[in-house]
N, CA, C and O atoms as a GROMACS GRO file, in nm:
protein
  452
    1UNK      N    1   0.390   0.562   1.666
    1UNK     CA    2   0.420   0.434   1.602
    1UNK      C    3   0.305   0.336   1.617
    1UNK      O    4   0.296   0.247   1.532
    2UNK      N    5   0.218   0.342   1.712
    2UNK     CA    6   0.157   0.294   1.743
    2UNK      C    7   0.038   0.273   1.641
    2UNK      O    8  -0.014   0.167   1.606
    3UNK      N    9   0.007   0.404   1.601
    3UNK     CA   10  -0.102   0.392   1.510
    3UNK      C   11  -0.012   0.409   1.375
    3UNK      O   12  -0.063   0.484   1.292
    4UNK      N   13   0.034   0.389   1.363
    4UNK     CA   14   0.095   0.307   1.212
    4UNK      C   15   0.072   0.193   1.196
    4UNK      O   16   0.005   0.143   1.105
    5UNK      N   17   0.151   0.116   1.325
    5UNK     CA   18   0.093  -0.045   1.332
    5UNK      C   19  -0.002  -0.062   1.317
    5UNK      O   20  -0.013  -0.112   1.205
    6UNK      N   21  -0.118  -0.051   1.374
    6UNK     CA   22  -0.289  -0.025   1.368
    6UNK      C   23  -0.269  -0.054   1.219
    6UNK      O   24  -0.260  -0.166   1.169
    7UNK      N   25  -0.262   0.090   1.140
    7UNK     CA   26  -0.322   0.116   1.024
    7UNK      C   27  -0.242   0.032   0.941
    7UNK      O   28  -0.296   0.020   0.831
    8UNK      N   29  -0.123  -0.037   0.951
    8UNK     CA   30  -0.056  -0.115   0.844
    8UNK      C   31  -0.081  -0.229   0.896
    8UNK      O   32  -0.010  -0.312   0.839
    9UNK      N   33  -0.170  -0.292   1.002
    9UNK     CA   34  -0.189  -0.444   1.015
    9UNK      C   35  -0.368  -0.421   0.978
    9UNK      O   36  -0.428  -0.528   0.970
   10UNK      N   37  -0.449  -0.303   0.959
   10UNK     CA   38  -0.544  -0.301   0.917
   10UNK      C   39  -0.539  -0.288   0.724
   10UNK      O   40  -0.642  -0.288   0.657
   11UNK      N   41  -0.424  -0.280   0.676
   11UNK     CA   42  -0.429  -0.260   0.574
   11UNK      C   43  -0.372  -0.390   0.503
   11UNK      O   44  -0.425  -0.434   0.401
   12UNK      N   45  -0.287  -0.436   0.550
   12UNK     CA   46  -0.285  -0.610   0.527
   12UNK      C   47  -0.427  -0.666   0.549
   12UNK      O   48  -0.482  -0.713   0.450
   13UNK      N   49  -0.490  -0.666   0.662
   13UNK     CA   50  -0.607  -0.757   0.628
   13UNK      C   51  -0.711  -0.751   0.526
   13UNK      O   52  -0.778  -0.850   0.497
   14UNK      N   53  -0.729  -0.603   0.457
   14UNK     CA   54  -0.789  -0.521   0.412
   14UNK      C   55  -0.742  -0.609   0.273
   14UNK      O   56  -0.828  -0.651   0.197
   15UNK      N   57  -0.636  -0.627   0.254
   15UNK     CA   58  -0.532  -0.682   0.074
   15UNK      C   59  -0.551  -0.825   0.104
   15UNK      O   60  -0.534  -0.893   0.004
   16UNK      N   61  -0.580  -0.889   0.203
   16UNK     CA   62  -0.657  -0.995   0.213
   16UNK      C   63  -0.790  -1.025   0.165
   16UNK      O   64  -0.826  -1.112   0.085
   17UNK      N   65  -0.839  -0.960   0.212
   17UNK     CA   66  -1.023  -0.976   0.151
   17UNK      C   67  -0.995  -0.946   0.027
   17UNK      O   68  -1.033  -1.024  -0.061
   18UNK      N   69  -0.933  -0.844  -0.002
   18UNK     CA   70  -0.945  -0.767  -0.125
   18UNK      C   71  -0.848  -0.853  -0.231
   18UNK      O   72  -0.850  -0.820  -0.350
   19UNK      N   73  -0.765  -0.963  -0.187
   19UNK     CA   74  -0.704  -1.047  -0.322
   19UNK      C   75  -0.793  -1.153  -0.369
   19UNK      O   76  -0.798  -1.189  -0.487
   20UNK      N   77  -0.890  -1.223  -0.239
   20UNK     CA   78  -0.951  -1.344  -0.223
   20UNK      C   79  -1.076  -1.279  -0.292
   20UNK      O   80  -1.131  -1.352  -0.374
   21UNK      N   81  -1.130  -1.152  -0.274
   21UNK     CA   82  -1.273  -1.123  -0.387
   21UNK      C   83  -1.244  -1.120  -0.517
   21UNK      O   84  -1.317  -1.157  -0.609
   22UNK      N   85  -1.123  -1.068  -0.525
   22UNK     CA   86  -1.043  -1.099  -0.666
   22UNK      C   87  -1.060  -1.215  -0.722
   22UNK      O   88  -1.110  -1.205  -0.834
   23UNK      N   89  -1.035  -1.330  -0.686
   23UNK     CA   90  -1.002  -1.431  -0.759
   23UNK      C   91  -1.148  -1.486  -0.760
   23UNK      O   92  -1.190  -1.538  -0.863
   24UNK      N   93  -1.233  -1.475  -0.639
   24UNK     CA   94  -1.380  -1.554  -0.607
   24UNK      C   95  -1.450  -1.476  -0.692
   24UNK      O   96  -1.488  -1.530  -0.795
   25UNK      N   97  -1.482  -1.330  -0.669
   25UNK     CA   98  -1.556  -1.259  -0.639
   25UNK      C   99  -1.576  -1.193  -0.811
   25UNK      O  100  -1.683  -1.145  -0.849
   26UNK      N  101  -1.460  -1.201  -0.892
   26UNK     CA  102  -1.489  -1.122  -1.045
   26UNK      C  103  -1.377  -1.196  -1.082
   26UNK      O  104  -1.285  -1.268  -1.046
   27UNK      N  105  -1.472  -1.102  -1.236
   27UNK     CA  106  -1.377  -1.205  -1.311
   27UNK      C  107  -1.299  -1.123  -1.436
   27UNK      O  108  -1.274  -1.011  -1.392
   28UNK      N  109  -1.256  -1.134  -1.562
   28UNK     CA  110  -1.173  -1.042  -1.596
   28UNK      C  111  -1.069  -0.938  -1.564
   28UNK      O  112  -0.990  -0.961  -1.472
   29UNK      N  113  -1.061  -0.820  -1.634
   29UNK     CA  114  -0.984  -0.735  -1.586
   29UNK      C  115  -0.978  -0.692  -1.472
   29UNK      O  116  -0.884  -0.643  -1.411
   30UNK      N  117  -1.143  -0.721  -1.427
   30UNK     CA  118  -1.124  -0.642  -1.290
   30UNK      C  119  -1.048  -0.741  -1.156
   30UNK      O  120  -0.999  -0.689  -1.055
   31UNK      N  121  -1.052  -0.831  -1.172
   31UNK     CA  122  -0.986  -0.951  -1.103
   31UNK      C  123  -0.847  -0.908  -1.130
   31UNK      O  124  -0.762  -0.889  -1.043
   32UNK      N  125  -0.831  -0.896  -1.240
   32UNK     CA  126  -0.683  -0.844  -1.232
   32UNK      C  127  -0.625  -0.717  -1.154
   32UNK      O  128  -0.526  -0.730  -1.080
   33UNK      N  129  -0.676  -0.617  -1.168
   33UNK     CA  130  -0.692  -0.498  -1.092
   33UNK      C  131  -0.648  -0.529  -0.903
   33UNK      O  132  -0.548  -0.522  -0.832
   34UNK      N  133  -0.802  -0.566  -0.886
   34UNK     CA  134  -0.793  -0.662  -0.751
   34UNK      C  135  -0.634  -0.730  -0.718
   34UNK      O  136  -0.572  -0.692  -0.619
   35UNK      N  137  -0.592  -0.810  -0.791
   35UNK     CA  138  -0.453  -0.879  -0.777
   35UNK      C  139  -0.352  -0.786  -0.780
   35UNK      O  140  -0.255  -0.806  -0.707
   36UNK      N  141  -0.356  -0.661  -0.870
   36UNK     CA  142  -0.230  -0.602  -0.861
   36UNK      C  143  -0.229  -0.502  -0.696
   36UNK      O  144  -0.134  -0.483  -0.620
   37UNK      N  145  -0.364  -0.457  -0.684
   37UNK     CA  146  -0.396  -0.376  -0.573
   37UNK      C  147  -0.382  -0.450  -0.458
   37UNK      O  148  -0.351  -0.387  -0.357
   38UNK      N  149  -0.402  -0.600  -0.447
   38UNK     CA  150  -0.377  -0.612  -0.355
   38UNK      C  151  -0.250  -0.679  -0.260
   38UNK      O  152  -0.238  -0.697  -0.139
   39UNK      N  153  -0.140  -0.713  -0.409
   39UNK     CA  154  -0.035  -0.716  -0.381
   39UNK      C  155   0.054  -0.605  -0.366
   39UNK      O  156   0.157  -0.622  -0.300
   40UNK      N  157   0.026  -0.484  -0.422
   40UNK     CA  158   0.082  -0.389  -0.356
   40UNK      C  159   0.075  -0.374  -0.203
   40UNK      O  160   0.172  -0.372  -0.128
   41UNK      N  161  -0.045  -0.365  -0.172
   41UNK     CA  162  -0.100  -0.331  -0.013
   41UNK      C  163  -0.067  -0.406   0.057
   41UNK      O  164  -0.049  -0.375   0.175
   42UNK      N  165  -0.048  -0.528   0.015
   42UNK     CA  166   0.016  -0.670   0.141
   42UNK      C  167   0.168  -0.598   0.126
   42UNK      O  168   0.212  -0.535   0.221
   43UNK      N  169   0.231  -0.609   0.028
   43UNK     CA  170   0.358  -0.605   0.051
   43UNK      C  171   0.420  -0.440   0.086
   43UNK      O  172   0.542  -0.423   0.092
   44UNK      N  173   0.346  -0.355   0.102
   44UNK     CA  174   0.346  -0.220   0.205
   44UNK      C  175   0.328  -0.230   0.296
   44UNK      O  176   0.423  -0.192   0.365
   45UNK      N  177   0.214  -0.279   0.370
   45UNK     CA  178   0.141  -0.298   0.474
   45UNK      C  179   0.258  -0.360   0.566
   45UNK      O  180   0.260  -0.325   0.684
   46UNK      N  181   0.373  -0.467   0.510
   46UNK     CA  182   0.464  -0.530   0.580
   46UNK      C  183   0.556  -0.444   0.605
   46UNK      O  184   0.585  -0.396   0.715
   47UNK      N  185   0.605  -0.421   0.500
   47UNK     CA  186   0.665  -0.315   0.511
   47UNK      C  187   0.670  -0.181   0.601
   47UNK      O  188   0.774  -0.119   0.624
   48UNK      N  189   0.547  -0.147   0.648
   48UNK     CA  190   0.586  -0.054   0.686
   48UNK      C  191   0.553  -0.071   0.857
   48UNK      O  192   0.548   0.027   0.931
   49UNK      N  193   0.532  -0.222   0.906
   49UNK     CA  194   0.577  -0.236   0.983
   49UNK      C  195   0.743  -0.296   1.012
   49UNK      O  196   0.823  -0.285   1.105
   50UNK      N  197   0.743  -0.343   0.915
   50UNK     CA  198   0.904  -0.355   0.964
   50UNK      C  199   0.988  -0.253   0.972
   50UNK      O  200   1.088  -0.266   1.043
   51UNK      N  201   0.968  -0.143   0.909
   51UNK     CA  202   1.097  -0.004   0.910
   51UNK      C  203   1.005   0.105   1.039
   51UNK      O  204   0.994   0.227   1.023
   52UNK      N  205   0.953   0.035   1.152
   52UNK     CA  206   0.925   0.146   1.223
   52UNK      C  207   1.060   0.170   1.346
   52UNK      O  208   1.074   0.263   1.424
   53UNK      N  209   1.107   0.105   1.336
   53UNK     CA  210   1.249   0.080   1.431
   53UNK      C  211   1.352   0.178   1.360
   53UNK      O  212   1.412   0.262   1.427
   54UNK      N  213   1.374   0.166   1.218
   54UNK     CA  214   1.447   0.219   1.172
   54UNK      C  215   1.498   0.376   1.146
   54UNK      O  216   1.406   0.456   1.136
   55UNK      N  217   1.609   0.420   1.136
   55UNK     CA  218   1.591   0.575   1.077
   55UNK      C  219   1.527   0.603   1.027
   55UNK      O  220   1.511   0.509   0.949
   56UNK      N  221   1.438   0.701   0.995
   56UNK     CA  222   1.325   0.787   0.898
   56UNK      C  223   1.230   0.647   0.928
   56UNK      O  224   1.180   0.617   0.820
   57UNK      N  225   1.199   0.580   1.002
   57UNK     CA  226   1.142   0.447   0.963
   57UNK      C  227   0.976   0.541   0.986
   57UNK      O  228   0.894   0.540   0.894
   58UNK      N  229   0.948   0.615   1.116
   58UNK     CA  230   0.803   0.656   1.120
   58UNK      C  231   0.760   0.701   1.010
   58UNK      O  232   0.644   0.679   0.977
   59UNK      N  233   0.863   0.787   0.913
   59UNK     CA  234   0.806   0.871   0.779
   59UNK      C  235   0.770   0.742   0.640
   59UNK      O  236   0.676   0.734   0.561
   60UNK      N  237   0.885   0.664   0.657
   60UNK     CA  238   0.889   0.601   0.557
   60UNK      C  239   0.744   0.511   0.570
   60UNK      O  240   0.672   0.528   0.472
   61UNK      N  241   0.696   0.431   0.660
   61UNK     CA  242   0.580   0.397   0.729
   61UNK      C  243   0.465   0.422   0.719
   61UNK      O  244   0.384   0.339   0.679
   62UNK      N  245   0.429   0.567   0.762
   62UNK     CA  246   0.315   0.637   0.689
   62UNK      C  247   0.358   0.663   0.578
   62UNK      O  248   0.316   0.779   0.571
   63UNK      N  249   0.410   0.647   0.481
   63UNK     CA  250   0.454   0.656   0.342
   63UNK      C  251   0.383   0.563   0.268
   63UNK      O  252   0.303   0.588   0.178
   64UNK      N  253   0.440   0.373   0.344
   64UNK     CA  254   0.375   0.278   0.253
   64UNK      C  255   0.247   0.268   0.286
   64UNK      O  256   0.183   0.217   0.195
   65UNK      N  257   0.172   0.300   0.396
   65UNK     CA  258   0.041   0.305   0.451
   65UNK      C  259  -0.001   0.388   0.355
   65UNK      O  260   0.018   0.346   0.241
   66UNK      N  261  -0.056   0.501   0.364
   66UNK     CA  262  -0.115   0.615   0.274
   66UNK      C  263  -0.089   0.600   0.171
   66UNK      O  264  -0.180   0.651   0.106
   67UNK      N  265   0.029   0.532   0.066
   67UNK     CA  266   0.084   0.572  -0.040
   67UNK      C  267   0.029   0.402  -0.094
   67UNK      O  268  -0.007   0.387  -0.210
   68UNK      N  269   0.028   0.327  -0.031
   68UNK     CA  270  -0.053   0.168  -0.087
   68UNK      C  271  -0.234   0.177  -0.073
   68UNK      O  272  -0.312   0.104  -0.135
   69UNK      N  273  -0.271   0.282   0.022
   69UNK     CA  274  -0.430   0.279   0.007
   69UNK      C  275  -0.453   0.351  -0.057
   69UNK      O  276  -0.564   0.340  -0.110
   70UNK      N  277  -0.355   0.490  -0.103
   70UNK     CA  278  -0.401   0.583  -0.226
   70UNK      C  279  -0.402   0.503  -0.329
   70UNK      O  280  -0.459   0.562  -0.421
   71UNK      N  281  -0.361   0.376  -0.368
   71UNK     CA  282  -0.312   0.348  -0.456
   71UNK      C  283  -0.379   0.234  -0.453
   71UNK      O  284  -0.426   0.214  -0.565
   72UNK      N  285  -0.416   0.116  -0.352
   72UNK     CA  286  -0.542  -0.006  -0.381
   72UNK      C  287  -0.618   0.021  -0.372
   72UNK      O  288  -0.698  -0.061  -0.416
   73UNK      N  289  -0.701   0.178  -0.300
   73UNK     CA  290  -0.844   0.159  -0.272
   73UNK      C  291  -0.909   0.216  -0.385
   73UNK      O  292  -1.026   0.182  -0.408
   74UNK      N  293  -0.846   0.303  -0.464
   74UNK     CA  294  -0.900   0.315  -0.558
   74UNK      C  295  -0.932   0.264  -0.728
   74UNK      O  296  -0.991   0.315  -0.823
   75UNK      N  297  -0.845   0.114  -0.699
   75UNK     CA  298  -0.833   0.058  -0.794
   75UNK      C  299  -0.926  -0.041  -0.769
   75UNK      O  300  -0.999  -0.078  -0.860
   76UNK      N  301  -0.936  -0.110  -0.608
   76UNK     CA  302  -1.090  -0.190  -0.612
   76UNK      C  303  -1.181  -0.107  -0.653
   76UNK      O  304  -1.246  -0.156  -0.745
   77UNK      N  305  -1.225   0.041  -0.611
   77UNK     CA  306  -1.315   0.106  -0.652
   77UNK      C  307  -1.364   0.086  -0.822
   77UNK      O  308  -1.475   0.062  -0.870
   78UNK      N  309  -1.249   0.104  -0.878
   78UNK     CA  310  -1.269   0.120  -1.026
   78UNK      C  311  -1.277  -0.007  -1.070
   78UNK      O  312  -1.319  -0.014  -1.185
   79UNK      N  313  -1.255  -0.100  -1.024
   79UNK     CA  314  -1.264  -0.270  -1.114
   79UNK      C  315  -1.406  -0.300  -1.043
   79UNK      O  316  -1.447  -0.415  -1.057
   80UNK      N  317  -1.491  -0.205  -0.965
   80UNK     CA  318  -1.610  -0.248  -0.955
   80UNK      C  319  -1.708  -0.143  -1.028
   80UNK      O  320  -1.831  -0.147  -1.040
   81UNK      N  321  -1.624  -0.056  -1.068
   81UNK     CA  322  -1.723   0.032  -1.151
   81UNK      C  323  -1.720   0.212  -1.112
   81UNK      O  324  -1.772   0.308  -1.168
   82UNK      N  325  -1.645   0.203  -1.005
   82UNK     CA  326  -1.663   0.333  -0.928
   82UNK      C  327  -1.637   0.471  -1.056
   82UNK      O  328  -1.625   0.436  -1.173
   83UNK      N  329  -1.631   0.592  -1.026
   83UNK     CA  330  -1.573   0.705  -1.076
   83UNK      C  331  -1.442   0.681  -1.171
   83UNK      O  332  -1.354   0.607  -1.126
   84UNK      N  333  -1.424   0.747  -1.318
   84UNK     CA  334  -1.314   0.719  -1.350
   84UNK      C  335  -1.253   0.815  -1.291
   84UNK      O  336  -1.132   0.802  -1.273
   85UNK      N  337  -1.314   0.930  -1.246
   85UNK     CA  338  -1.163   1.070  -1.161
   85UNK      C  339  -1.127   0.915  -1.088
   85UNK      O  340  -1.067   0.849  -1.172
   86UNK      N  341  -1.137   0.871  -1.014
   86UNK     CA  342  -1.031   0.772  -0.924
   86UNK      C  343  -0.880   0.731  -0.978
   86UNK      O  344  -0.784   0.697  -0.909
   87UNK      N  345  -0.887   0.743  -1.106
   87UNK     CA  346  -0.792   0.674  -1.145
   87UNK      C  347  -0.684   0.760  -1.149
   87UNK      O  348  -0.568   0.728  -1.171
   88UNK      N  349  -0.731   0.884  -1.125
   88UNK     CA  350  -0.600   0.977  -1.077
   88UNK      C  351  -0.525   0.965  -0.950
   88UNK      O  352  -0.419   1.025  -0.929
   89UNK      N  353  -0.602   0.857  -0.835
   89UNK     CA  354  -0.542   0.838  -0.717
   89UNK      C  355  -0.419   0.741  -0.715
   89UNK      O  356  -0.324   0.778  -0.646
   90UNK      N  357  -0.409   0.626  -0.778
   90UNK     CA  358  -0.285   0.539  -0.788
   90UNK      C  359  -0.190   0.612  -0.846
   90UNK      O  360  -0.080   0.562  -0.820
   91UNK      N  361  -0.182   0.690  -0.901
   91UNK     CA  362   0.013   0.763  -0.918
   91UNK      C  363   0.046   0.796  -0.786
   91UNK      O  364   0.150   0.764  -0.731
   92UNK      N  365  -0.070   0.880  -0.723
   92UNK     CA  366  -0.012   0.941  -0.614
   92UNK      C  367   0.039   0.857  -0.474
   92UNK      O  368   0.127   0.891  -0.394
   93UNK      N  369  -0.025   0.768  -0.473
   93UNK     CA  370  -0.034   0.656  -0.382
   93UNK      C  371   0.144   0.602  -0.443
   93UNK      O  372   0.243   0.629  -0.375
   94UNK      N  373   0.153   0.530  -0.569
   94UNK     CA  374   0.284   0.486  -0.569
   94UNK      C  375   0.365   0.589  -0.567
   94UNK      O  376   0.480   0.557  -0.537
   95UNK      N  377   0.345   0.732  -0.592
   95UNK     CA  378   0.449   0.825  -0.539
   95UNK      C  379   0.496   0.831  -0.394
   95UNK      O  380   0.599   0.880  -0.348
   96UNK      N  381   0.409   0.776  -0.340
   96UNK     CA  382   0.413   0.775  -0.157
   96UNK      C  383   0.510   0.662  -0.173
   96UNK      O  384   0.631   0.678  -0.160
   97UNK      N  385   0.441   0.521  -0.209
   97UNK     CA  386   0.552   0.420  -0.207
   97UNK      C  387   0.736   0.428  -0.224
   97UNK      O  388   0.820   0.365  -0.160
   98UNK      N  389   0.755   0.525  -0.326
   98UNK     CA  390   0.827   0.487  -0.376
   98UNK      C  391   0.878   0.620  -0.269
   98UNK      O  392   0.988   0.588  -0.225
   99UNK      N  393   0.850   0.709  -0.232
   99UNK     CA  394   0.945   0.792  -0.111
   99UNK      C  395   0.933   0.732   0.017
   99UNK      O  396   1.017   0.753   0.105
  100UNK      N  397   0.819   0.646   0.039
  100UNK     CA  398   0.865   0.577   0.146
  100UNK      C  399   0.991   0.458   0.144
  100UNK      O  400   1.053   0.430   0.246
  101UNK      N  401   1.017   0.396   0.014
  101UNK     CA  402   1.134   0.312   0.039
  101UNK      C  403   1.274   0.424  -0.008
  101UNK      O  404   1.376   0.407   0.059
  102UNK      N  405   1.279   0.513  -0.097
  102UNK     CA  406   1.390   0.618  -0.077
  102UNK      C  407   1.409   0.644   0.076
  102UNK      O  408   1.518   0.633   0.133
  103UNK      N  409   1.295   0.680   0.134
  103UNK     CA  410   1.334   0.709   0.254
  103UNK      C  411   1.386   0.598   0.340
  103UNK      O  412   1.480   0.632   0.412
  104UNK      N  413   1.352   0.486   0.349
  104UNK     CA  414   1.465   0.392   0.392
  104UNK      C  415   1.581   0.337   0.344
  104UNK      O  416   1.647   0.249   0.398
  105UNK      N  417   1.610   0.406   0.211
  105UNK     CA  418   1.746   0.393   0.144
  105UNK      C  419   1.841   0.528   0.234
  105UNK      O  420   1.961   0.541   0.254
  106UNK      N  421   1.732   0.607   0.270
  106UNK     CA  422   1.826   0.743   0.283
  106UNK      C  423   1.888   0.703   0.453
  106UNK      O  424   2.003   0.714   0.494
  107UNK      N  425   1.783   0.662   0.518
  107UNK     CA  426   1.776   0.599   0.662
  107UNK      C  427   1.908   0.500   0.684
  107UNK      O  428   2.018   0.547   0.711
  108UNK      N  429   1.892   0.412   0.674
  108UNK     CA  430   1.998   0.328   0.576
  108UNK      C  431   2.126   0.371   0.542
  108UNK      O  432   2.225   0.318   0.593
  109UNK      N  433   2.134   0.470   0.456
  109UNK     CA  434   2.263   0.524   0.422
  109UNK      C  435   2.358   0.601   0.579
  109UNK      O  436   2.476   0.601   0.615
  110UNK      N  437   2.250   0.649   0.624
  110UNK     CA  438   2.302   0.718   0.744
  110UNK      C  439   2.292   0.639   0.894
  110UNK      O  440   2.286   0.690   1.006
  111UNK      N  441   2.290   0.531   0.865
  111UNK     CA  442   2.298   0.393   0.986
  111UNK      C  443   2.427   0.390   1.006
  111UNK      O  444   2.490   0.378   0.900
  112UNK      N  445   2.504   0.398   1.121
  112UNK     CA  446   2.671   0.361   1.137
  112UNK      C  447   2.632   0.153   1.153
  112UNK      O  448   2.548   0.097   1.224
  113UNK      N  449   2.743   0.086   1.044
  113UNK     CA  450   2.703  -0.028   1.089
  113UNK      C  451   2.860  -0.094   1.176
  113UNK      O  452   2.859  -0.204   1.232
   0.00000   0.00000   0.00000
């Protein structure tokens, strides 16, 4: 758990720089890019410290971690010019997302409250 935290309070700061070059730093589409990438990653990054307590919470966790940097780092990459293969990395990344919050629906379901 430990290094989840690590990597999901390194990945918030990371959607920090990375919203604020957005708005400073470019301009057009790629600013936009920047904004969507890096509101994904802030709002994972929280995420997946808050469900480490929870059922499935370690899986779901490394879920929004891995599954929000598959998915912002390669979209700063590309709004600065990088490789278009990159752009095959954000499905996979929100595929992570989106089994990491199933998996706290499933966690969840099987909570006695």
């Amino acid at each position: 758990m430990k290094g989840q935290a690590v990597l999901a309070g390194l990945s918030g700061a990371l959607s920090i720089v990375a919203g604020a070059y957005g708005v400073h730093g470019v301009t057009g589409h790629p600013a936009e890019l920047f904004g969507t990438g890096s509101h994904y990653q802030l709002v994972h990054a929280v995420a997946a410290v808050a469900v480490l307590q929870r059922p499935l919470g370690g899986f779901a966790s490394w879920c929004f971690v891995v599954g929000s940097l598959l998915f912002a780092l390669p979209i700063y990459a590309l709004a600065l010019g990088g490789p278009h293969w990159l752009g095959a990395l954000p499905p996979l990344g929100a595929a992570g997302m989106i089994t990491g919050w199933l998996s706290v629906a499933i966690g969840a379901s099987r909570t006695k409250v």
